[in-house]
SEGU-199401 format. One record per residue (C-alpha): x, y, z. Coordinates in steps of 0.2 Angstrom, whole numbers, plus 5000, padded with zeros to 4 digits. Each point is the difference from the previous one (the first is absolute). Example, Ala and Ser with C-alpha at 12.3 -4.5 7.8 and 13.67 -1.06 7.14 Angstrom:
! SEGU-199401
REC|5062|4978|5039
REC|5006|5017|4997
***
This chain:
! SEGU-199401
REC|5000|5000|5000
REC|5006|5018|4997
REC|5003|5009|5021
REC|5002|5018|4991
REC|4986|5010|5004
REC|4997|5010|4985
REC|4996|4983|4989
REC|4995|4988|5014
REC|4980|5000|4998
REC|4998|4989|5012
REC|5002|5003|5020
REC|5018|5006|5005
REC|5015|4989|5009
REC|4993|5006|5015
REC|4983|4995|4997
REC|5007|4981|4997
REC|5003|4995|5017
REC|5013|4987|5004
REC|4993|4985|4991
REC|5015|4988|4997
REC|4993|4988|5011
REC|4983|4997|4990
REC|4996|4988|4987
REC|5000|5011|4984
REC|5009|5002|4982
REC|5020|5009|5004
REC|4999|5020|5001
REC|5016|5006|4990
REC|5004|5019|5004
REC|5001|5006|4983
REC|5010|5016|5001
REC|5016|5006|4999
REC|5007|4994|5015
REC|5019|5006|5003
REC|5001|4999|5021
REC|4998|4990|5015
REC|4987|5011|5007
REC|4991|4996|4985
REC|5001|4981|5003
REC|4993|5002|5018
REC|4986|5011|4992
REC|4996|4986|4990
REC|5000|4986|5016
REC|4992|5013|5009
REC|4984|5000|4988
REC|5001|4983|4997
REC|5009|4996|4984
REC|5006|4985|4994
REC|5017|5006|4990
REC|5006|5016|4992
REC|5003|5005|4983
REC|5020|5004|4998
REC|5004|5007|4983
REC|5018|4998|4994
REC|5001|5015|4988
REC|4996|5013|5017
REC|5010|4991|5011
REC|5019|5000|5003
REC|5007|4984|5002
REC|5008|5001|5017
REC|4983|5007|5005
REC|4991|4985|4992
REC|5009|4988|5009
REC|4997|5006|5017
REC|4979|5002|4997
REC|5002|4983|4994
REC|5008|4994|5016
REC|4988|5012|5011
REC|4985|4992|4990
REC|5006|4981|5007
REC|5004|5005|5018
REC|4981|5005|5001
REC|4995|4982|4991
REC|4996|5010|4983
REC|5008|4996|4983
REC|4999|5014|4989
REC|4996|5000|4981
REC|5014|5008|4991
REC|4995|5006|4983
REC|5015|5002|4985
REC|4997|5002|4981
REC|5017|5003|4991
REC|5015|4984|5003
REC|5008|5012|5011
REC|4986|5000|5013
REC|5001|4982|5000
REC|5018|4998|5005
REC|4999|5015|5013
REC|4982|4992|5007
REC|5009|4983|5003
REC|5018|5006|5005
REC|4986|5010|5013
REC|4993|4984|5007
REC|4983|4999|4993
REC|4992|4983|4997
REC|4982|5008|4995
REC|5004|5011|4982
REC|4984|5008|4993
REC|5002|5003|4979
REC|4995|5017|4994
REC|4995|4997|4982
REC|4997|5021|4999
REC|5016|5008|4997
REC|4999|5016|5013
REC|5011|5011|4990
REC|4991|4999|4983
REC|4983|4992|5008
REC|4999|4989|4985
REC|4994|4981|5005
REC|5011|4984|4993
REC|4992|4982|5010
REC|5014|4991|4992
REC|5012|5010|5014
REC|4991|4987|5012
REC|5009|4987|4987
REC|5015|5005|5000
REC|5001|5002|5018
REC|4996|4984|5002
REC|5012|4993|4988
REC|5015|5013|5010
REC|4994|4991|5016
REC|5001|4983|4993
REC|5016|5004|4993
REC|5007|5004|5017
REC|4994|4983|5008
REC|4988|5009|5010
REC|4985|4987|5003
REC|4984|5011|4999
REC|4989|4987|4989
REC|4980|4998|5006
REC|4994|4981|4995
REC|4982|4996|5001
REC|4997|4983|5006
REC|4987|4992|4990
REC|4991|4987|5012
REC|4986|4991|4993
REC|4994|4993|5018
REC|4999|5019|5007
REC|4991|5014|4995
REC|5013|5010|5005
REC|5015|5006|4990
REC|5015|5002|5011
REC|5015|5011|4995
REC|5018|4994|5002
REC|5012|5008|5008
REC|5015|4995|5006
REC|5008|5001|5016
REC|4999|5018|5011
REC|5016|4998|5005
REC|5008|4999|4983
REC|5014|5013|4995
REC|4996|5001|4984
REC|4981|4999|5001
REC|4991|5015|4992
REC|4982|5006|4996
REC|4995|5010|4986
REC|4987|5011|4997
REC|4995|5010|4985
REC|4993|5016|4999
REC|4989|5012|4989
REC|4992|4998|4984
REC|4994|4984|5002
REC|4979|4999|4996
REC|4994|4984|4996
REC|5002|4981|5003
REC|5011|4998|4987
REC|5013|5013|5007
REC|4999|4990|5015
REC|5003|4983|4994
REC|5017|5007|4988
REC|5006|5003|5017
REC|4995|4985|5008
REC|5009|4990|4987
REC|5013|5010|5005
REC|5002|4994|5017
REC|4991|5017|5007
REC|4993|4997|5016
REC|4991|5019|5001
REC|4992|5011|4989
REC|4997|5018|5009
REC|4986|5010|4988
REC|4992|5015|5004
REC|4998|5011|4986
REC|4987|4987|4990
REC|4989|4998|5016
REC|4999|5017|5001
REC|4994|5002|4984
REC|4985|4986|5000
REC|4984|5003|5001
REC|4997|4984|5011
REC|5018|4997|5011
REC|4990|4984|5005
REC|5000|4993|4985
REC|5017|5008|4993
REC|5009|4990|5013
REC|4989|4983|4997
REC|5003|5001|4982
REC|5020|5001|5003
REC|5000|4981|5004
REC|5012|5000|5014
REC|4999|4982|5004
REC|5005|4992|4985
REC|4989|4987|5001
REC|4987|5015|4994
REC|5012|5005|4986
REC|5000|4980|4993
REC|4982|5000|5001
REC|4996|5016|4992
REC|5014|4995|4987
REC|4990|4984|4996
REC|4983|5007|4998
REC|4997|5003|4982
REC|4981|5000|5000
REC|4998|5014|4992
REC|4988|5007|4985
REC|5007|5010|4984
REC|4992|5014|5009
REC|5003|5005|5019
REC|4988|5014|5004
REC|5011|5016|5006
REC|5012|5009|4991
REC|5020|4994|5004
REC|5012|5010|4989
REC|4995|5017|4991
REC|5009|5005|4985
REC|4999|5019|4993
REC|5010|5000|4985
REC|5004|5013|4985
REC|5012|5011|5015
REC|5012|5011|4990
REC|5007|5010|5013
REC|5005|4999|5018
REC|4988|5010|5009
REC|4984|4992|4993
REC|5011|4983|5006
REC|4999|5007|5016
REC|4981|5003|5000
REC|4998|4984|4996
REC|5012|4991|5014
REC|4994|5013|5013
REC|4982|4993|4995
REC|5004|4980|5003
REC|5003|4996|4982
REC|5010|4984|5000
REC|5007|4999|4982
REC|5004|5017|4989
REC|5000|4997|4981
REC|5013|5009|4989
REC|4994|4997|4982
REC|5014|4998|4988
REC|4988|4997|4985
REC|5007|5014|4985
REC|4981|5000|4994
REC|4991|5006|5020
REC|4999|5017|5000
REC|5008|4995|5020
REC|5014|4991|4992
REC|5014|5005|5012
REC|5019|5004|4995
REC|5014|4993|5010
REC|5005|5015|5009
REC|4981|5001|5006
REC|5000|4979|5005
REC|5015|5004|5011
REC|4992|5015|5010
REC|4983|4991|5004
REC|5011|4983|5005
REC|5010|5012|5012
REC|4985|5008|5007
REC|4992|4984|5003
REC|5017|4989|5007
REC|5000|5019|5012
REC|4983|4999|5006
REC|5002|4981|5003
REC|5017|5000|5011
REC|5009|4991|4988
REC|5015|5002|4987
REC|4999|4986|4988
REC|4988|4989|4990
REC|4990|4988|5009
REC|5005|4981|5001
REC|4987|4988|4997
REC|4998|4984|5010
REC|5008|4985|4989
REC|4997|4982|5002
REC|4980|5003|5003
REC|4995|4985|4989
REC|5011|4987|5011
REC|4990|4996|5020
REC|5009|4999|5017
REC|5005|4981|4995
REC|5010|5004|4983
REC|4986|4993|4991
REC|4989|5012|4986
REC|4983|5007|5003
REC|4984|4999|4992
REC|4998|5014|4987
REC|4986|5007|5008
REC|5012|5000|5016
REC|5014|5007|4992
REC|4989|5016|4992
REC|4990|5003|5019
REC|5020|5002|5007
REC|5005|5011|4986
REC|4983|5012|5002
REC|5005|5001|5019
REC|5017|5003|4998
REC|4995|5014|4987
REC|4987|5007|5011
REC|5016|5002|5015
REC|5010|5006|4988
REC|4990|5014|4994
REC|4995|5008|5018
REC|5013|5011|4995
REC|4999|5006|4985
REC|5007|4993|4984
REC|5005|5008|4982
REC|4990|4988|4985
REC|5008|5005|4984
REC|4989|4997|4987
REC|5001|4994|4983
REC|4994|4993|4984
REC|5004|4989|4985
REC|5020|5009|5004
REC|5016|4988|4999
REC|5006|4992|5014
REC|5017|5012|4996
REC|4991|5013|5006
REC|4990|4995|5013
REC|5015|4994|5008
REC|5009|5016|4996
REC|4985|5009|5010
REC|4999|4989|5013
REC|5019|5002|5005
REC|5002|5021|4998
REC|4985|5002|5008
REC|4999|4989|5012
REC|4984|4992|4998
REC|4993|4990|5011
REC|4987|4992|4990
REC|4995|4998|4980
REC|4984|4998|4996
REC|4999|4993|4982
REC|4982|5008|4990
REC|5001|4993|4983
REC|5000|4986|4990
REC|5017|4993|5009
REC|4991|4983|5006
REC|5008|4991|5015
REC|5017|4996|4993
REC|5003|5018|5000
REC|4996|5000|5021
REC|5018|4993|5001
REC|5013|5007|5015
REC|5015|4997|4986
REC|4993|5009|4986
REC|4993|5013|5010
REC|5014|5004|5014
***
């Protein structure tokens, strides 16, 4: 929870009470915590853990709030986003390393910095990797975890821009044991629902992944698409607005048909407004299930509308074309940095190729 008082909406730390003792979900003091008085503040109102950020905090200073934090039986979350973070976080002493997927310099949003962390931490022989037991005579699933006492045992936690159960399970797969997410909950209609429909367990995940009883049609609209943008400011409109997908039309007969320099300045616009720098990745391997086998087609396609659907919550650039080479799609695709093609001519379904198209 956020303690500051201007952007707390809910009652203050004083308000909380000391509530360590009761059976109830950890409080993490979100704030910028950069003192021992502001650790006792926290056990005073009856947090859990702190919040210790590595890019505020000098390293000395690190390491003696993490030793403060244990002789008053807390383990702090230490958050890092760039390598360096990591080696001062661990040469510091944490064994809890929160992931922030938002660059705090730029602000722009990258989940694969959870990844790559990840892949550091495994590099280092750090043992940070969550197993879900799968126990057909329980209805419970229990996580694995090795030994408390271990050196080298780690948890990791990712943080920001995560917004559906897919986001969750990429990390899960990763061997994340926690996902911190804030900004989508606050932002749903129905917080209730936004949570339930994260699949925490992953039993809920599998299940939902295997449901395919789906019509043609599912009433409700799941992406919007405002197309025939030529300029950066009417991108804008149309991002502010919840468009998922902006169209650039690079069809010489539209009287919207868009030049390059035009392509790039709504593509920049649109990678601003959505946190991000580059194009987006699309999930690969959707056509094969959890055992290595192929899915049904029906499967496959229910997968790929979902994963299109997370995709799009921010925004995407679709360029558009028709009956053009592949030369030039690809061409496009590359100096503009298209996120999508959409192909609206005679091309037929050998054209929808990744290798011909880029």
């Amino acid at each position: 929870r956020l303690t500051t008082t201007q952007w707390a909406n809910s009652q203050s730390s004083s308000d909380e009470g000391s509530t360590r003792s009761r059976s109830r979900p950890a409080i993490l003091r979100k704030d910028f915590c950069i003192s021992k008085y502001m650790i006792l503040e926290a056990l005073a109102s009856g947090a859990d853990t702190i919040l210790l950020i590595v890019a505020i905090t000098p390293k000395a200073l690190l390491k003696e709030l993490i030793s403060f934090c244990r002789i008053h039986s807390m383990e702090p979350l230490v958050e890092v986003h760039a390598k360096v973070e990591l080696d001062v976080a661990l040469e510091s002493g944490a064994k809890v390393i929160g992931v922030n997927n938002r660059n705090l310099h730029t602000f722009q949003m990258d989940l694969s910095t959870t990844d790559h962390t990840a892949d550091a931490l495994g590099q280092r022989g750090c043992n940070f990797f969550h197993l879900y037991k799968d126990d057909n005579n329980d209805d419970n699933k229990e996580e694995k975890t090795t030994s408390s006492t271990s050196e080298d045992e780690y948890a990791l936690c990712a943080l920001s821009g995560m917004s559906s159960a897919n986001d969750v399970h990429r990390y899960r797969q990763k061997g994340v044991g926690m996902c911190l997410i804030g900004e989508s909950l606050m932002r749903a209609v129905d917080p209730k629902s936004a949570i339930q429909n994260l699949c925490l367990d992953p039993q809920d995940y599998f299940a939902t992944e295997m449901n395919t009883s789906c019509s043609a049609y599912t009433n409700g609209m799941k992406i919007v698409k405002v197309c025939g943008i030529t300029n950066s400011e009417d991108a804008l409109v149309a991002c502010r607005n919840g468009a998922n997908l902006i169209g650039v039309i690079f069809v010489p007969k539209s009287k919207r048909c868009v030049n390059v320099d035009q392509a790039k300045d709504v593509v920049n616009t649109v990678r601003t407004f959505g946190e991000r720098s580059n194009r987006v990745t699309f999930p690969s391997n959707l056509e094969i299930g959890n055992d290595g086998t192929a899915l049904p087609p029906l499967h496959t396609l229910t997968r790929k509308a979902r994963a299109m659907e997370d995709l799009s919550k921010r925004p995407l650039v679709v360029g558009v074309f028709q009956n053009q080479s592949h030369e030039f799609i690809r061409e496009m695709v590359n100096v503009c940095g298209l996120d999508l093609i959409q192909l609206h001519g005679k091309e037929g379904m050998e054209a929808a190729n990744v290798d011909k198209c880029s």
